[in-house]
N, C-alpha and C positions, 0 to 999 in steps of 0.2 A: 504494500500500500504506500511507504514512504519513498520508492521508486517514483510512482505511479505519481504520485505529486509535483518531486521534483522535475518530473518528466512535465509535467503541466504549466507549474511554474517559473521555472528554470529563467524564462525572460519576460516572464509575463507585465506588463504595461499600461496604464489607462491616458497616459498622457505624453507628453511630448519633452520630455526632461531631454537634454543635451549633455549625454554622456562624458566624463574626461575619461572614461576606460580604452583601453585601445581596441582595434580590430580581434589582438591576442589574448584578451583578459575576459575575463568572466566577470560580471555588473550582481554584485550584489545589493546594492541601494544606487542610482541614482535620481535626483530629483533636483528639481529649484526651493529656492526657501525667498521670501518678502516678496512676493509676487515679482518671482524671476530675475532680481539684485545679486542673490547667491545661488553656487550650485552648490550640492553635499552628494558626492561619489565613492562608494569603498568598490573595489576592485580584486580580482585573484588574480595572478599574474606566475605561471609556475607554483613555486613554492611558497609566494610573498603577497600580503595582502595589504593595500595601499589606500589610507583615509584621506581625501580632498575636500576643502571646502572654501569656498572663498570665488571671484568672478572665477570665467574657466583659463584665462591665460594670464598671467600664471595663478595659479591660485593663493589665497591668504596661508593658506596650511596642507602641509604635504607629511604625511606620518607612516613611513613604510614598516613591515616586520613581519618575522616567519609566523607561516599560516600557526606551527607548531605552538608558539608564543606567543599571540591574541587569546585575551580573555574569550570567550563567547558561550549564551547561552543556548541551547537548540531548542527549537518548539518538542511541547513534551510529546506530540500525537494526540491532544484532545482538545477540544472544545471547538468555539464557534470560529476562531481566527487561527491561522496559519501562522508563527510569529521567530523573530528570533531578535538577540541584541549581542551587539560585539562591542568591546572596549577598547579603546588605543588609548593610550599611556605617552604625554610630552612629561615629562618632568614631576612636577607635583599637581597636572592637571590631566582629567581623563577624559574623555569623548565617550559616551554612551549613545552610539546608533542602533536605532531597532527599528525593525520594518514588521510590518502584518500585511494578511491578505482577511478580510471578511469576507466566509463563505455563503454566508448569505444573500448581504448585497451587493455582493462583489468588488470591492472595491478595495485599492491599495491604501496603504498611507504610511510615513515612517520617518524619523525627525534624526535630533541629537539634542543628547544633552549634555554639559560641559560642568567638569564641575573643581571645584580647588582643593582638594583637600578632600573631607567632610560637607563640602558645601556647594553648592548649587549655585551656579554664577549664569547660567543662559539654558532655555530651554525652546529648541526653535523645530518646527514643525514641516515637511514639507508641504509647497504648494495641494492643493485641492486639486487634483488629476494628473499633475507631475511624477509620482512616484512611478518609476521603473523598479518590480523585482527579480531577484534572482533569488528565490524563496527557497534553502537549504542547501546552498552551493557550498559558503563556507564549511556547514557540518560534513558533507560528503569531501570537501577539499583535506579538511582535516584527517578524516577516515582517510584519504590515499593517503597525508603521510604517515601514516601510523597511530592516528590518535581512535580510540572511542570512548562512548558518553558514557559515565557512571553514573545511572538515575541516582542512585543512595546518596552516594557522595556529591552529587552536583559537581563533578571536575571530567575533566579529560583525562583519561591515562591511557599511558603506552598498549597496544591491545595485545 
């Protein structure tokens, strides 16, 4: 069934977001944010998954790292939305990107949130029909290099 999704998913679109990922990379989020001032794009590229955000040339932020060594959470297989959130880490501030798919009324949506420390400094959403997903790439990216989910424990480890 979790095939069967991704297979569905994998680029699934409702709007017109202008990707920074390349022809080679697989789009796990992209989207506009403030009615189309910013893009917010995470990327797979090989082994390396790449958070952008900011106009698209060049961008305000560029945060590369192995698939291996990004936080991320994976949708558990229930409920009414498809969802996942990954973390990129600059220093003592983090990015928390998470997308969802509602399967009911179909529709994408999925933001970031920025935060200092303990604390919560920006919370931006994307545009209303901008979200491009790529709804469980990062988790299957992970499983090729070696990683799977530990429901119990909520972590990746080596499989």
């Amino acid at each position: 069934m979790r095939l069967l999704f991704a297979s569905l998913f994998l680029t699934f679109g409702v709007g017109q977001a202008t990707a920074f990922c390349a022809s080679d990379s697989t789009t796990v989020l992209g989207c506009t944010i403030g009615n189309g001032a910013k893009q917010l794009d995470v990327c797979i590229t090989g082994y390396a998954v790449t958070y952008r955000f900011g106009p698209k040339d060049p961008p305000d932020l560029t945060l590369t790292a192995p698939i291996h060594e990004v936080p991320h959470q994976p949708w558990p297989g229930i409920g009414r939305a498809i969802w996942e959130i990954t973390t990129f880490r600059n220093g003592a501030y983090s990015y928390e990107v998470y997308s969802s798919y509602d399967k009911f009324d179909q529709s994408s949506h999925g933001g970031v949130t920025v935060g200092e420390g303990d604390r919560e400094i920006a919370a931006l959403t994307c545009d209303r029909g901008s979200a491009e997903l790529g709804l469980l790439a990062l988790s299957d990216a992970k499983q090729a290099a070696g990683q799977c989910w530990d429901f119990e424990a909520q972590t990746w480890e080596p499989c």
